[in-house]
C-alpha positions in Angstrom: 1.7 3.8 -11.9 4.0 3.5 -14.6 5.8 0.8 -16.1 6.4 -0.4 -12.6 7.2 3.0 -11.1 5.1 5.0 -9.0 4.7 8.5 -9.4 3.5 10.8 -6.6 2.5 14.1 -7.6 2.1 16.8 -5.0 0.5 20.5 -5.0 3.1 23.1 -3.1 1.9 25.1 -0.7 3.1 28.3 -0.3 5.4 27.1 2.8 8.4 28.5 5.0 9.0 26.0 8.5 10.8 29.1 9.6 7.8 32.0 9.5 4.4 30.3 8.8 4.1 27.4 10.9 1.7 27.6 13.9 1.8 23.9 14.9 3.8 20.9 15.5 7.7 20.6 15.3 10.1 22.2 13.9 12.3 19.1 14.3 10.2 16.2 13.4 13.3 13.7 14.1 13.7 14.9 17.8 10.8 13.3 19.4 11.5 15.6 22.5 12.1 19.2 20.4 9.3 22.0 21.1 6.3 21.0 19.6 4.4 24.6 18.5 0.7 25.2 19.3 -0.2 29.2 19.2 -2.8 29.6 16.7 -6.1 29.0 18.2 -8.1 28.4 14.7 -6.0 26.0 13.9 -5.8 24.2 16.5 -9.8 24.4 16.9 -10.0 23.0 12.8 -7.4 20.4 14.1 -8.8 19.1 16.6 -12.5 19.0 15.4 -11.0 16.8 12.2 -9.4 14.7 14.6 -12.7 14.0 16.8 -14.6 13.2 13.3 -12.1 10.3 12.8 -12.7 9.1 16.5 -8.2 9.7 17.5 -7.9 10.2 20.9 -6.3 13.4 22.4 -2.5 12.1 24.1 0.7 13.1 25.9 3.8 14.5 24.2 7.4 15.5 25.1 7.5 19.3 24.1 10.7 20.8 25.1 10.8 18.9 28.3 7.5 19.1 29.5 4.3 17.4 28.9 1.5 18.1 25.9 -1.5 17.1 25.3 -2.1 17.2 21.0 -4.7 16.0 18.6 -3.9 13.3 16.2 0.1 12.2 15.2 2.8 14.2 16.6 4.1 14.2 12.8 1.6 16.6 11.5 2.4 20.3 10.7 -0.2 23.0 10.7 1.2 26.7 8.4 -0.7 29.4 8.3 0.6 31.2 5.0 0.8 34.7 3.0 -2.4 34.1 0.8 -4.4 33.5 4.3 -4.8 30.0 4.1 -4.0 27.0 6.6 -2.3 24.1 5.6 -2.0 20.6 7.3 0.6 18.4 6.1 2.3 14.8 7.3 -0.8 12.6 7.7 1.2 9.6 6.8 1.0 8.4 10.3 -2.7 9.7 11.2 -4.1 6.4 11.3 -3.0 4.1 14.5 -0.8 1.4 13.8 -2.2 -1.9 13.0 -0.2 -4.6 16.0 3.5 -3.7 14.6 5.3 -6.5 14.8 8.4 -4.4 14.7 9.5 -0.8 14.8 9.2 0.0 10.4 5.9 -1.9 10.5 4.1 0.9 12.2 5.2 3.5 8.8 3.1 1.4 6.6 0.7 -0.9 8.1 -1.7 1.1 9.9 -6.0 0.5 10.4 -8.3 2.1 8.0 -10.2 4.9 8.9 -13.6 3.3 8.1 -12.8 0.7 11.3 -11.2 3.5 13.3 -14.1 6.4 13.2 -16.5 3.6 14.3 -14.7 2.1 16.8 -16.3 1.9 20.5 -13.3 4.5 21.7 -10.7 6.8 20.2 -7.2 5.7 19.3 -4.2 7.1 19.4 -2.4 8.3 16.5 1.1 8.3 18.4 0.5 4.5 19.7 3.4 2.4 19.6 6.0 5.2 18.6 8.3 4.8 21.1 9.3 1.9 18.9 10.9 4.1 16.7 11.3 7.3 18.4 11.9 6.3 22.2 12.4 9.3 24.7 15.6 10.2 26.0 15.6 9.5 29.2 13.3 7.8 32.0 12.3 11.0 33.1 11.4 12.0 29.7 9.2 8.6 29.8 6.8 9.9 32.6 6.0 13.2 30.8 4.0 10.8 28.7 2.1 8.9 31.2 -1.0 7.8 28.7 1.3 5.8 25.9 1.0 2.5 27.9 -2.8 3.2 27.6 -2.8 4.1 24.4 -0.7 0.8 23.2 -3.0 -1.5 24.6 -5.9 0.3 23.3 -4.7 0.1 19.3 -3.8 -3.6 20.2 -7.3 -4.2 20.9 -8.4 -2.9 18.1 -6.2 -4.6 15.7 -7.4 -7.8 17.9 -10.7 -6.7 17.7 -10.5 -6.7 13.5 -8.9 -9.7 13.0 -11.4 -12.0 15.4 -14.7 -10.1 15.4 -14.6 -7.8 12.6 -13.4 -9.4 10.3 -15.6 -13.1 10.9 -18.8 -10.6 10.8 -17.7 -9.3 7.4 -17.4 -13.0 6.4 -21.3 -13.9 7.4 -22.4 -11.0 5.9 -20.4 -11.9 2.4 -21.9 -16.0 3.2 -25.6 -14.5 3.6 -25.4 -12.6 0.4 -26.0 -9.4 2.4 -22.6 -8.2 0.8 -22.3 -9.7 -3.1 -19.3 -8.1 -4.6 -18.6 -9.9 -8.1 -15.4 -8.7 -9.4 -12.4 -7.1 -8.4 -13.6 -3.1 -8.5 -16.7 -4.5 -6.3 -14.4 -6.8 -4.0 -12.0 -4.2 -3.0 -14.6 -1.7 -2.4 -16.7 -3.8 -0.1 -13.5 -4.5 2.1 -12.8 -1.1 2.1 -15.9 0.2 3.5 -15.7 -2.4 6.2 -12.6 -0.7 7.4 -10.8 -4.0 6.5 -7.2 -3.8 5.1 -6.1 -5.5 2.2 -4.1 -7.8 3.7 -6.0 -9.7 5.6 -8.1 -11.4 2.7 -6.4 -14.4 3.3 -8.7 -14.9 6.7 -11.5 -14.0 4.4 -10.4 -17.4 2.2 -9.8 -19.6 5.0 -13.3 -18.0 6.6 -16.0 -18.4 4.2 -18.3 -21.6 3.6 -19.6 -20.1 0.1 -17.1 -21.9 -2.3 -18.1 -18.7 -5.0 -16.6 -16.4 -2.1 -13.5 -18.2 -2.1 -12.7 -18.8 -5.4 -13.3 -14.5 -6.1 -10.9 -13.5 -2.2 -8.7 -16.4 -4.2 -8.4 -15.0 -7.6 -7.8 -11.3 -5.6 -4.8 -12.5 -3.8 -3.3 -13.8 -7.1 -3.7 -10.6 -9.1 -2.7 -8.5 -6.7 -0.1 -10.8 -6.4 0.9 -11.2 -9.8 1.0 -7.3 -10.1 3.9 -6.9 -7.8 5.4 -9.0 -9.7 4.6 -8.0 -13.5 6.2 -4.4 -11.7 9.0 -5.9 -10.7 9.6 -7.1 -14.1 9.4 -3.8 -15.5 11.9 -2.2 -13.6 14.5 -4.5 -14.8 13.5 -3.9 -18.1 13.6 -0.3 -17.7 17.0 -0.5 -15.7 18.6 -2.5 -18.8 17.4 -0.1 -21.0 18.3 2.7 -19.4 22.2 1.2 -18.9 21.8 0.6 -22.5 20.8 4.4 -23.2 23.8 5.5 -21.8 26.4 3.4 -23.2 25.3 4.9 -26.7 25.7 8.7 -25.2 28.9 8.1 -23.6 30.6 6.0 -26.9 28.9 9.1 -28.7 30.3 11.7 -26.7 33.8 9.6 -26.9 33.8 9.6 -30.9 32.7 13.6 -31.5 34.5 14.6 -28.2 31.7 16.5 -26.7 28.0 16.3 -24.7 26.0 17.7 -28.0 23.2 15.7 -28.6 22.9 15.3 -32.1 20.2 14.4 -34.8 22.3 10.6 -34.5 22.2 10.6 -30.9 18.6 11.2 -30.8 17.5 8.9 -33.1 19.4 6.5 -31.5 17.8 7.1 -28.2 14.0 6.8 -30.0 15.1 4.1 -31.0 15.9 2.7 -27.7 12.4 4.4 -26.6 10.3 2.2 -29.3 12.6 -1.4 -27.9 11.7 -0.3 -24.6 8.0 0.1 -25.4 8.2 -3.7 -27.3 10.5 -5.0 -24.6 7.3 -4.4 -22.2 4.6 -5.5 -24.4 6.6 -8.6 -24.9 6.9 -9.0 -20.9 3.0 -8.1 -20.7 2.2 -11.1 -23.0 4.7 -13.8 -21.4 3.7 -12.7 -18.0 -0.3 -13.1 -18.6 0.7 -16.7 -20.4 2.4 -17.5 -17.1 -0.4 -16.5 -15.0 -3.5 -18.0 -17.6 -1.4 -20.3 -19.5 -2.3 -24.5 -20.0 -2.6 -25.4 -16.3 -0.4 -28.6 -17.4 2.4 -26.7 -18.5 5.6 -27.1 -17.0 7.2 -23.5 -17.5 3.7 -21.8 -15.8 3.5 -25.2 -13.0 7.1 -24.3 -12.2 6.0 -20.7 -12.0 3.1 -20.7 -10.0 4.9 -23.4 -7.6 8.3 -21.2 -7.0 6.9 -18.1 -7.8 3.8 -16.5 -8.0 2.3 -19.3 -4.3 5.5 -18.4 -2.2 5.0 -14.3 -2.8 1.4 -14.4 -2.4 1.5 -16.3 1.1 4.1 -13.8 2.3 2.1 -10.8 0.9 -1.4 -12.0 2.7 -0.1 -14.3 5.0 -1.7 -17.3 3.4 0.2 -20.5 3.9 -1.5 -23.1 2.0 0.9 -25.4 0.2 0.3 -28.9 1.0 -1.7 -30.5 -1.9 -3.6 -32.3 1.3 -4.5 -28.9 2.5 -8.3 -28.2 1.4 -7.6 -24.4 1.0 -4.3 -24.9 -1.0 -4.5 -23.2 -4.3 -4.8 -25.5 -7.2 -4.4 -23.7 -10.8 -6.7 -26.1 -12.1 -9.5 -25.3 -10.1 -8.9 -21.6 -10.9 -11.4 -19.9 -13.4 -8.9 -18.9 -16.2 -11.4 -16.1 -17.2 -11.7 -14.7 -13.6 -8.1 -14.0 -13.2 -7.9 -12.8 -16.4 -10.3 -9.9 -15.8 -9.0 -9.7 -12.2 -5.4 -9.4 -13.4 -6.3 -6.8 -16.3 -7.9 -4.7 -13.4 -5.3 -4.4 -10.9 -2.2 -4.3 -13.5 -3.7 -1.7 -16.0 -3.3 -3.7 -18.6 -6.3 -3.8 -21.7 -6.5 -6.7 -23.9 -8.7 -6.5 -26.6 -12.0 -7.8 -27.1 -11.9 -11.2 -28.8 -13.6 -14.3 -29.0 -10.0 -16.0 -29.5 -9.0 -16.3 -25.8 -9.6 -20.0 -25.5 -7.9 -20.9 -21.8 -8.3 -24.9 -22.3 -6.2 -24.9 -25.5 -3.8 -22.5 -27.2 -4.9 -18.8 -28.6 -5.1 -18.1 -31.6 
């Protein structure tokens, strides 16, 4: 993460679709194209990984006739020139978490920690005729199981969010789990196979006020970091509009591309802006978020910013100053969400004693 940019860096395997690859499909947007299975090893090594993780074998359209496959119907298997095998497109390896609509089931899926332990295997494939229907009825009774398989992976979402999920609670309101900061917090959730997400039920759950306040202060920096990113990128945009005006006026006046010594000076010049512009934004938005609690720019912020984008993010609607699980800044530790928001947003402040929370910094 970057400036509010994220940057995925991947290895390239030594891969041609047309010669090496022994499994899945060609044509990964035809969900009833041939779906290739002839290389025994890999399919053994597939389908071994697949029973570790507990995902049930189902039914596929392949080239107008049934299949039964391991895992998602995305995944490609290559076997390549330096006699290697390599498995790729295991964005969609996970079941879907109760997809309210056909996108949801791209990005909210369960964890594996709840899915290798669950009391049966799940499909992979599970509610994709939401976004990749077959063609036909009689396409639809090749795959027979995906009924099945839908109502199993609603289960299991049920499953999380009324008895998973209220055990995890007891366990954090016996002390039997003790996270105490952010790195801990997230971990702990993690390993119970629960998704981010959800922490708001954690809130509204637990009878330890301590517990709270820390699921609380979590929401908010995770909260606050979408939106410290978001700042970024306009920043970044603005100066990158900038940037360009200068080389275009430059190229205009010396009636070529050249970069010259001027221009490039010019454009580290811009660079070192840049880098203040987002220290600057750094500063204001952690005075926002930690500020005086009776100050009007960061009550007008928290009230019509930072509130409505966490409850849409974890599904925590608790506005109504009656409400005893609305969030009140003033009953937020200052310090807690300072360490909370350092951790999630990257950002280091230095050690002083000068942070005073109650009063203005020195």
């Amino acid at each position: 993460d970057y400036h509010g940019f994220r940057f995925l860096v991947m290895s390239m395997p030594p891969v041609d679709e047309q010669r090496t690859q022994v499994y899945g499909r060609l044509d990964t947007h035809d969900p009833n194209s041939f779906f290739e299975d002839n290389d025994a090893m890999f399919h053994g090594l597939h389908g071994a990984a697949c029973d570790e993780l507990n995902l049930k074998p189902h039914n596929i359209i392949s080239g107008g006739e049934s299949k039964l496959i391991n895992g998602s119907v995305e995944t490609q298997g290559h076997y390549c020139h330096d006699g290697r095998y390599y498995a790729m497109n295991f964005s969609r390896l996970m079941p879907s978490d109760l997809p309210n609509d056909g996108m949801e089931m791209l990005t909210k899926q369960l964890r594996p920690e709840l899915v290798t332990t669950y009391r049966m295997p799940l499909s992979s494939d599970a509610f994709s005729s939401l976004t990749a229907p077959p063609k036909d009825d009689a396409s639809a009774t090749l795959i027979s199981d995906s009924d099945q398989a839908d109502i199993e992976v609603g289960n299991a979402s049920r499953f999380l969010l009324t008895e998973h999920i209220p055990n995890f609670v007891s366990q954090l309101d016996l002390l039997k789990v003790f996270p105490y900061d952010s790195g801990t917090f997230t971990k702990a959730v993690h390993a119970a196979g629960i998704n981010v997400r959800h922490i708001g039920r954690i809130a509204e759950m637990t009878r330890l006020p301590h517990v709270r306040e820390m699921v609380v202060v979590e929401m908010l920096a995770r909260t606050g970091k979408a939106i410290l990113k978001r700042g970024h990128r306009r920043i970044i945009h603005k100066a990158k509009e900038a940037a360009e005006k200068v080389i275009m006026q430059k190229e205009e006046d010396v009636g070529t591309a050249k970069i010259d010594e001027e221009l490039k000076q010019n454009l580290l010049s811009y660079t070192e802006h840049l880098n203040q512009d987002n220290v600057a934004h750094i500063v204001d938005f952690f005075n926002l978020m930690v500020g005086m609690p009776n100050d009007r720019e960061n009550n007008d912020f928290w009230k019509h910013v930072l509130l409505p984008t966490l409850a849409s993010k974890f599904n925590y609607n608790h506005s109504s100053a009656s409400d005893p699980l609305n969030i009140d800044r003033v009953h937020i530790c200052p310090m807690q969400l300072f360490h909370a928001l350092q951790y999630h947003c990257g950002v280091r402040c230095a050690t002083s004693n000068d942070y005073h929370f109650d009063g203005e910094a020195f």
